[in-house]
N, C-alpha and C positions, 0 to 999 in steps of 0.2 A: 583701633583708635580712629579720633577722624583728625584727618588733615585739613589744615586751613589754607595754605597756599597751594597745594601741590596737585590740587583737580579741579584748579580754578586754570580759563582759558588765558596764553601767554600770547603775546605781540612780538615775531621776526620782523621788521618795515613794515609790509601792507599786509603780511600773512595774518590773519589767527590761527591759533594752534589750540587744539579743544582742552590740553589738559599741558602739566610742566615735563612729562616724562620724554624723553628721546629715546629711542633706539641709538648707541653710540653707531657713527661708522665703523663696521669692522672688516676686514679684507675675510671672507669667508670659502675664497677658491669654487664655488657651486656655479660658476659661467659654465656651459656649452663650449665646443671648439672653436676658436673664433673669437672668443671675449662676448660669446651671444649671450642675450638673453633667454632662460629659456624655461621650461615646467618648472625643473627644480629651485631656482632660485624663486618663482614665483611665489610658488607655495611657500618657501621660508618666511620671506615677507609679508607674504599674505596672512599666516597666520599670527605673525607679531600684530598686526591690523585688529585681527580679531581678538586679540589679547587685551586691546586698549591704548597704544602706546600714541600719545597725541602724533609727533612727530618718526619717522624711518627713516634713518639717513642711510643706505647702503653703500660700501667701503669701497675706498680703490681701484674707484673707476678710470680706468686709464686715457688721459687725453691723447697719447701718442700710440696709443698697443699699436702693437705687441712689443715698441722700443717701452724702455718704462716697467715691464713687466716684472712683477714680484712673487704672483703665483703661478701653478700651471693652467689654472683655472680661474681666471681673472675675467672681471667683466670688463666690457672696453666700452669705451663714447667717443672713439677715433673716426667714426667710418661712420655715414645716413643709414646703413645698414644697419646699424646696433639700435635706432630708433624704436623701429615697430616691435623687437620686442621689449624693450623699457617699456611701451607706452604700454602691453598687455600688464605689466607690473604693475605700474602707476592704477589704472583702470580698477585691479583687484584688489591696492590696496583701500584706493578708495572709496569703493564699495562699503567700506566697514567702519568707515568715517576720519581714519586718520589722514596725515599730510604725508607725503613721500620727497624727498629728495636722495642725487646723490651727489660722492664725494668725488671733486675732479684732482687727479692723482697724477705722478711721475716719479716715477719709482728711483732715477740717478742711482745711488752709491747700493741701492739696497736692490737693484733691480737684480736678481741672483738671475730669473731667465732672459736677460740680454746675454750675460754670457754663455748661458744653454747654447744658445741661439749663435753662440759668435759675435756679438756685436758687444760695443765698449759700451760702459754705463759712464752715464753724463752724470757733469760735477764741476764744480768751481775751480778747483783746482786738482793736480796729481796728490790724491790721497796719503797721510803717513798713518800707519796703526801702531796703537801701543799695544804692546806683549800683555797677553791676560791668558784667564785659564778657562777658558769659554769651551775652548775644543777638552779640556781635561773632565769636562762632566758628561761629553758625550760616548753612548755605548759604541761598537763598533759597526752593527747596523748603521747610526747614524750619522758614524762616520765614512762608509760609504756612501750614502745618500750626497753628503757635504761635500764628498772628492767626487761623485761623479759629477756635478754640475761646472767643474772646470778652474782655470783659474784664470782671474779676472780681467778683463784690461778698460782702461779708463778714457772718457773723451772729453777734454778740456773745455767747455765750453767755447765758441765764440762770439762775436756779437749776432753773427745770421743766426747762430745755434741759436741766440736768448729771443731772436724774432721772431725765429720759430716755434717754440716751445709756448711763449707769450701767447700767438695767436691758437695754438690750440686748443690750451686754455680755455680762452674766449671759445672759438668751435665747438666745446665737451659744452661750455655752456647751453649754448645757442639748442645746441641737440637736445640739451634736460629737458629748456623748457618749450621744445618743440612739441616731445614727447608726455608733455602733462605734468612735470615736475613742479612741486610747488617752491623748490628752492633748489640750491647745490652749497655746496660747502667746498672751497678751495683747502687742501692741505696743504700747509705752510710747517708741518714739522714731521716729528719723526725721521729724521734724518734723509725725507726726500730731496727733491731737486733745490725747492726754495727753503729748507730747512738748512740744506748745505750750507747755501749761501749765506746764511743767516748767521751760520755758527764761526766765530773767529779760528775756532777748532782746524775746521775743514776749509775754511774759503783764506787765500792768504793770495786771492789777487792783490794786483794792483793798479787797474785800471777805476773806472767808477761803479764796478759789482765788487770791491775789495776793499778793506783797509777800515774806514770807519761806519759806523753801525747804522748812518743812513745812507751808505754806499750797500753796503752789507743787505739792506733793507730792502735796495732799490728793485731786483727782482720781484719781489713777489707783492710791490705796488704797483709794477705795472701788471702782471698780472689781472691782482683787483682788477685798476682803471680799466682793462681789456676788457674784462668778465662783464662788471660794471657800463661799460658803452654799447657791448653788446647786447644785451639782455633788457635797456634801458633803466629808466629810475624808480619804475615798481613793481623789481620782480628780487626779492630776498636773495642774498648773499651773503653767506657762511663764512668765516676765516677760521680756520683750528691752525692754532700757532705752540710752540712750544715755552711754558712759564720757564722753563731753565733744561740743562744737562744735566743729570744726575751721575755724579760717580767722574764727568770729564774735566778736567781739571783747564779753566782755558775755555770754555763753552759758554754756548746763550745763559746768560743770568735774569732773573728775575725782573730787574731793572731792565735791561736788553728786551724785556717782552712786555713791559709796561710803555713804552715808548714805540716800540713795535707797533701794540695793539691801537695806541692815539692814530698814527700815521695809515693804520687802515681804516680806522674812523671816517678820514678826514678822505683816504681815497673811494669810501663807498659801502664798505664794509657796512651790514646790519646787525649782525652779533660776533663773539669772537668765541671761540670754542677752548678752552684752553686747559693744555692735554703738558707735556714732558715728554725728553728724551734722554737717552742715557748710553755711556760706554761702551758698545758692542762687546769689546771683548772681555769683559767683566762679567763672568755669570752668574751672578746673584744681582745685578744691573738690570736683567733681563725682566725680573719681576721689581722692578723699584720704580719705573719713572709711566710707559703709555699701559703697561698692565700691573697697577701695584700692585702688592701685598699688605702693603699698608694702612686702611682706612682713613679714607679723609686725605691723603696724600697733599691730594692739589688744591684744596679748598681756601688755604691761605691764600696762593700765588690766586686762584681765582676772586675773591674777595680785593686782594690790593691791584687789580688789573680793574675790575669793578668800578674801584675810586677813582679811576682814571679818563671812566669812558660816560658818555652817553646813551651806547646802546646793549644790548644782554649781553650780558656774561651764559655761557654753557660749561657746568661743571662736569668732572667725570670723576671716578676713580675708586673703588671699592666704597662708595658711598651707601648707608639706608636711608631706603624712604623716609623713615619718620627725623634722619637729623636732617636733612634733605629739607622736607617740611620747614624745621626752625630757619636754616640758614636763608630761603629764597624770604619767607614771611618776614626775618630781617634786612633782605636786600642786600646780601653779600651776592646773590649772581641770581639769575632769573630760570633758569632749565638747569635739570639732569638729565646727562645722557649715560644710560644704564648699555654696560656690554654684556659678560658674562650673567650677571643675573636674568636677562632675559633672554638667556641661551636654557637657560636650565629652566626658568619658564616663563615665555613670551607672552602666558597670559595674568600676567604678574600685575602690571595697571589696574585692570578688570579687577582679581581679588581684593587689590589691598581698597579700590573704590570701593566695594562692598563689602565692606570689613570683613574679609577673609583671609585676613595675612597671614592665618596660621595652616593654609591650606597649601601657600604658595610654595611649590617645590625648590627646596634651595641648593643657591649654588656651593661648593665645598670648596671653591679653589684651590681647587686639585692642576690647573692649568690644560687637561687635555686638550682644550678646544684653541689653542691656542702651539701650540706643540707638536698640534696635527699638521700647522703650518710651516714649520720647521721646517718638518720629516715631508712635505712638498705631499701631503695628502690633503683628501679634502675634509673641512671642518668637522668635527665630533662634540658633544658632551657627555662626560662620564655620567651623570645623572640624569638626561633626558635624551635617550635613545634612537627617540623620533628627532630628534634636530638635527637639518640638513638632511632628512629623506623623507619629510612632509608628503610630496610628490609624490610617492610608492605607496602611501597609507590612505588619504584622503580621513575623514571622520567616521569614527569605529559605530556599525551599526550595533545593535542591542541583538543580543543571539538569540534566533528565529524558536529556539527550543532552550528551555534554561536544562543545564546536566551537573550532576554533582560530581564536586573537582576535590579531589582531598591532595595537601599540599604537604610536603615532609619538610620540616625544617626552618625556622622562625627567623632565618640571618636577612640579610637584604634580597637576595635572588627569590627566595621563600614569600616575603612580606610584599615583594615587589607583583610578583606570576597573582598572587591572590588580590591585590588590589585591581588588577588591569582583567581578573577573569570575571570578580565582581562586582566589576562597573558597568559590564555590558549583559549583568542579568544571571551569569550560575551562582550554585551553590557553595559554596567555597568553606570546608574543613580546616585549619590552620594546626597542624599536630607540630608541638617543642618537646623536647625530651627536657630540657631545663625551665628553670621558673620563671624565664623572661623572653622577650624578644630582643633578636639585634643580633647572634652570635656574633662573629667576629668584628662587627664593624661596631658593638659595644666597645671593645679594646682599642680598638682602631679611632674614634671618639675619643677615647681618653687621651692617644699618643697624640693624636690632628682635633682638636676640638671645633676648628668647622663642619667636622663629619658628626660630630653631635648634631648638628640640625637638620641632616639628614636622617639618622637615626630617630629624632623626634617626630618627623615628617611623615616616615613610614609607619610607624608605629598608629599615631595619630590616624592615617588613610586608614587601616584595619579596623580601627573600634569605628571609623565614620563607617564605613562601609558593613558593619555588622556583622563580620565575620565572624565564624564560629570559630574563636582561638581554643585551642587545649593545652597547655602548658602541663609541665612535667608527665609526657603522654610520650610511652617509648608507640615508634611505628611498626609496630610488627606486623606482617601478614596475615593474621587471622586477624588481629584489628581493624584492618585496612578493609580486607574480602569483606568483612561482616556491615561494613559503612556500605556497599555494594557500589562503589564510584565510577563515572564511566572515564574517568581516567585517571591519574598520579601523577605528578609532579613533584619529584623528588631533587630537593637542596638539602642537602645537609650538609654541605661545605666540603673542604680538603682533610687528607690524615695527614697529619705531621705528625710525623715520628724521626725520632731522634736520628741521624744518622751513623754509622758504625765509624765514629770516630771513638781513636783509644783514650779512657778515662772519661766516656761520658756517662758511668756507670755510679761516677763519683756522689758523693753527698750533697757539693759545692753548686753541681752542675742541673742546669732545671732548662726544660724545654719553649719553647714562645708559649704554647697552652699549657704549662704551667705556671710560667708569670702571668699570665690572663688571668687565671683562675684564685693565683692567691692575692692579687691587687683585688679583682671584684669580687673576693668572697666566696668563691664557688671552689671548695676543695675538692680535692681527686687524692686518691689512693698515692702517688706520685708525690702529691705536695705536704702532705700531713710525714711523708717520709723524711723531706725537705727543713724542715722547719721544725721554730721550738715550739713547743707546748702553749708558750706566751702568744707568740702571731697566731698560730692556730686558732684560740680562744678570743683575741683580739678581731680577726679578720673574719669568724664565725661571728660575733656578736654587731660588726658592721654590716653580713650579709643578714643578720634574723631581723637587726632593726631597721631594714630597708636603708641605711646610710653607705651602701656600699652598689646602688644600685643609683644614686645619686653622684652621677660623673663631675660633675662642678666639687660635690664636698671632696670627691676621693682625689681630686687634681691640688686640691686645698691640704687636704690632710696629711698624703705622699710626699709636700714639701716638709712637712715637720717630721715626719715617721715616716718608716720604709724596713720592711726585714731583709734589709741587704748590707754589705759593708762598704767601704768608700772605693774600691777599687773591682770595676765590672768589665768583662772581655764577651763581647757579642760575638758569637759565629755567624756571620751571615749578615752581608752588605747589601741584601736587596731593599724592599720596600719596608718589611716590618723591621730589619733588623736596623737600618737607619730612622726610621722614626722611632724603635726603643732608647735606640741611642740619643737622640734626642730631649726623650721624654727625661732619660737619667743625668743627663747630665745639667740639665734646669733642676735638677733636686740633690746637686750640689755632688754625684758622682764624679769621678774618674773615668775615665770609658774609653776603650779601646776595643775597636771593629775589623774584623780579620775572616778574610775569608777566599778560598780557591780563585773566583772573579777574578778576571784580570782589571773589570769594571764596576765599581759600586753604582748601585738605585736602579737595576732593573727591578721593574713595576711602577718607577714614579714616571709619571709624564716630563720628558724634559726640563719644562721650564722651571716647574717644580723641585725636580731633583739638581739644577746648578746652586738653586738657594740653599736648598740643606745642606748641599757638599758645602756650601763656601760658612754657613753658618756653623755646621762640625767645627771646622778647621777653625774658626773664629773662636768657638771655647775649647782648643786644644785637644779633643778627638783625636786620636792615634789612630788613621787609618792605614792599612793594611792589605791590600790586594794581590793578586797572583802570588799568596803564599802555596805551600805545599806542606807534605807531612806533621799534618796540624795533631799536637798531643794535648791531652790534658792534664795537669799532673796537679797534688795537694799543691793550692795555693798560687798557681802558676798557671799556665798556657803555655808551649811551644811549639815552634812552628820555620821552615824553613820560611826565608824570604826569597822575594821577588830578586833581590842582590844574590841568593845563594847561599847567603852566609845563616847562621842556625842564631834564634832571638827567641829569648822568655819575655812573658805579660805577667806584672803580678796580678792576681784574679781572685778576690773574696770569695766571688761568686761568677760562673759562666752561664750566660743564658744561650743557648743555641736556637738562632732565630732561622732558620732554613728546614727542610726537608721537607717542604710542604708536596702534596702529589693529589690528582686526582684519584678520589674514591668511591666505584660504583657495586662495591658490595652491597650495599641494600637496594639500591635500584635491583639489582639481577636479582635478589632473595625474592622482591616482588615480581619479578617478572616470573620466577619462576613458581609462583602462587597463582598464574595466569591474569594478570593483570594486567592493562596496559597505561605503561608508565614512561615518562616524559625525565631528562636530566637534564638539570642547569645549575646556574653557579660554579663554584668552585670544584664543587666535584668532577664534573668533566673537564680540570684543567685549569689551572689560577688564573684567574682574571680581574680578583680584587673590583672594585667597586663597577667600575666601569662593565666588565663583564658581567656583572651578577643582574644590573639593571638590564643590557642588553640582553639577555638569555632571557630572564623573565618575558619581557616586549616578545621574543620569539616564540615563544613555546606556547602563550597566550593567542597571538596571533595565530598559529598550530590548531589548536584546539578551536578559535573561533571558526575558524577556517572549515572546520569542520561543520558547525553544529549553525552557521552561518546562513 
């Protein structure tokens, strides 16, 4: 499509900005020791530049590091030090045309390494929390992580503290645009130091930083005015304030940040960025307010903050381009600032300019990259590989000799190794033993339908890139030898086999890949055991007429029809068995999830899995953990509980979503045909999406490496 406002040039104050897209600021932990700047974050940057994105605002800069600090690996703008290398950043971003700034930060209540570190985290007042179930979604991995970093102690601000803090501010400034910065961006929410203050929640002074809402306000206008006197009157200034609390009962409102944003108009301000925050302890809060889930989220509060001001609005929030397009062409807010989307691909601007949107890698909001932060590691994307390790890759040369690469297996690990061997010039063989591509993240789509568009995306790269697919082509050894390949590349995914629990032998009972196969059509000897005569026939006539290959009708049609009965018992609380549960219980099931775990959602990225747990529980989900001696019996489940005490599930039907294991029987069949052969995805060990893309990028890289 083409756009009509959204690659048209924007106005910060005196800035132009080439295009409406931003890079949101995101805290991405890629600093050096030190809060330095350093290769790696370069390259991050740099390559969003190269992507297109008019504006970089990079996240989290800390005006006071390492007081303030939220990650371990935090950039800082505390110290002349940190200058020189900002400015090689700035220099490379803009080299490629874009604008760079960053965002000047203090971390207060959230500052988790002040008390690494021993030191209080600043705040307005002595903190009260309310009881949530925030710690109940976490594994116990990450509950170590959570307990080692201490427990917390608090420093009440004082009036030197708010002098101090003010002036540094201004300092972080002063360094941006020492360093070449064509803006900064103050943060004013997310529950940092001026967010605190902000929020009636958290601040219940009583002097003139407490009590009413332009007392409340007064922090983080002098701020501005500091930023603002320092920096002079034509060098762009940022606010990112929060439109409201999501989920806090007692927090900044809507009206509280329209009145806000006037007052930083008035103190200097050139745009307002406006973002939400939300309940800490509330774990489905976590994906509600600075990273929705929601599409469009903020766009309202952005729009009536808009009505208020004089100068841009900066939307964010699980936004597309093209409604993005309507809303700026109407004048609800002036920029989008894109996070996650241009984590999965930074050169997203570029495509969608040149009408390639359907090329653009998408994000699945799956949350890794977000949850890496959590877990105090440094940022990831489940679907783009290379993000956050740019620096180690540099741009993939074209291989000095093209070699023929035959690939086993059509799922994503499979579709992924073949697209990344045949972009830089081999031969690339695509062998499916089934009629489609996608293996499991075909299902996996249906349960999570943002992973349909990764599923489209893959697919799509193969027919671009010309690969020689084979579909219903078993990979046998003498197939394989006779193609003469100079190497293999075997995905074929994990075995899941049922485990030797009693009564799984039953009629009732069907395994994860047999509800795959008889939702999409693809029966097995297992499932025609399973079922009547009717679905059989039903479910074969939706796989001949291609409507069973069509994930939109089958999400459509499963709510009217389904061969199951109203009462379903999942074994198995990890990744799949929680989003079947999911999927069943929006088609108007019963469902109760039961399984050894002491923890349900290992596989889902944290932030991810506090939403599903809190959305089960929201449609009545009987979850079930650290059972024991789990039976199956006609019409029934039972199972010791976690209490001790012995509890039946009534069960139409039991689907056993577990026993997944890596499987390298056909790798070693081939090897031992003398060939040499490469293993990735699932087969060497479950890694679900995230892993199948990384593996693929390796093994690829492997082979280039070679033939290089």
């Amino acid at each position: 499509m083409s756009y009509k406002s959204l690659f048209t040039p924007g106005q910060i104050g005196p800035l132009e900005i080439p295009n409406r897209l931003i890079v949101s600021a995101m805290g991405v932990n890629l600093s050096e020791e030190g809060g330095f700047w350093g290769q790696r974050i370069l390259d991050f940057h740099q390559e969003q530049a190269r992507g297109g994105a008019g504006l970089i605002l990079s996240g989290a800069c800390g005006v006071m590091y390492p007081i303030g600090q939220v990650q371990e690996w935090q950039v800082g703008i505390s110290e002349d030090e940190h200058i020189a290398g900002l400015k090689r950043v700035v220099e490379a971003v803009h080299g490629h045309g874009s604008r760079f700034g960053v965002q000047l930060h203090q971390g207060g209540l959230n500052a988790v390494d002040d008390t690494v570190a021993g030191r209080s985290r600043w705040c307005p007042s002595e903190p009260e929390f309310d009881a949530g179930d925030f710690a109940d979604g976490l594994l116990p991995s990450e509950l170590q992580v959570l307990a080692s970093t201490g427990v917390p102690s608090y420093r009440v601000l004082t009036r030197e503290d708010i002098q101090e803090l003010v002036q540094a501010f201004a300092d972080g400034a002063r360094r941006a645009m020492s360093a070449g910065c064509d803006t900064v961006e103050v943060h004013g929410g997310h529950g940092y130091v001026p967010s605190s203050f902000l929020s009636p929640k958290s601040n219940r002074r009583t002097d003139e930083y407490g009590g009413s809402l332009e007392n409340r306000a007064r922090l983080l206008l002098e701020i501005v005015r500091a930023v603002r006197a320092e920096v002079g009157p034509d060098y762009p200034v940022i606010v990112k304030i929060d439109s409201r609390e999501v989920g806090k009962e007692g927090g900044i409102t809507l009206e509280d940040a329209k009145a806000t944003a006037q007052w930083l108009e008035q103190a200097g301000a050139d745009a307002i960025t406006v973002s939400a925050y939300h309940d800490f302890s509330k774990g489905k809060m976590h994906s509600a307010s600075n990273v929705p889930h929601k599409p469009n989220s903020h766009l309202a509060a952005a729009a009536a903050i808009r009505e208020v001001l004089n100068i841009p609005v900066i939307a964010l929030g699980r936004v597309e381009a093209e409604y993005a397009d309507r809303e700026i062409d109407a004048g609800r807010f002036e920029f989008l600032a894109m996070g996650r989307k241009l984590l999965a691909d930074p050169h997203l601007p570029r495509k969608l300019k040149e009408g390639r949107a359907d090329e653009v890698r998408p994000c699945v909001y799956c949350y890794s990259c977000v949850s890496a932060i959590y877990k105090r590691e440094r940022m990831y994307c489940a679907v783009n590989p290379e993000c956050g390790r740019e620096y180690l890759r540099g741009q993939a040369p074209r291989a000095a000799s093209a070699k023929r690469i035959v690939v086993v297996g059509g799922g994503p690990a499979g579709m992924e190794a073949a697209r990344r061997l045949s972009i830089v010039g081999h031969e690339v063989i695509l062998l499916e033993k089934g009629d489609r591509l996608g293996g499991t993240l075909r299902f996996a789509a249906l349960a999570y339908p943002a992973n349909e568009r990764l599923l489209d995306w893959l697919c799509l790269q193969v027919n671009f890139m010309g690969i020689d697919v084979r579909l219903k082509t078993a990979a046998t050894p003498e197939l394989i030898a006779s193609m003469a390949p100079d190497h293999v590349v075997v995905a074929t995914g994990a075995r899941r086999d049922l485990p030797p629990i009693p009564g799984s032998e039953l009629p009732h009972v069907f395994s994860g890949d047999d509800m795959r196969n008889l939702v999409l059509g693809m029966h097995s000897g297992s499932v025609r055991e399973k079922t009547s005569l009717f679905t059989r026939v039903a479910t074969r006539v939706g796989a001949t007429t291609g409507l069973t290959s069509n994930l939109g009708f089958v999400r459509k049609a499963t709510r009217i029809w389904m061969p199951l009965g109203k009462n379903i018992v999942i074994i198995g609380g990890e990744l799949v068995g929680l989003e079947l549960a999911e999927f069943l219980v929006e088609r108007g099931r019963k469902v109760a999830v039961i399984d050894e775990t002491p923890k349900f959602g290992e596989g889902l990225a944290l932030v991810r899995r506090l939403r599903i747990l809190a959305e089960l529980r929201e449609h009545q989900v009987k979850m079930h953990p650290g059972v024991t001696d789990i039976r199956i019996d006609s019409g029934k489940v039972c199972f010791s509980g976690s209490d001790g005490d012995s509890h039946a599930v009534v069960a139409d039907e039991v689907i056993v979503a577990k026993g997944a294991t890596g499987d390298s029987t056909q790798a070693q069949a081939l090897r031992a045909a003398g060939l040499t052969v490469h293993e990735i995805g699932d087969g060497c060990g479950v890694g679900y999406i995230e892993g199948a893309m990384r593996s693929a990028m390796e093994v690829a890289d492997t082979i280039n490496a070679e033939f290089g």
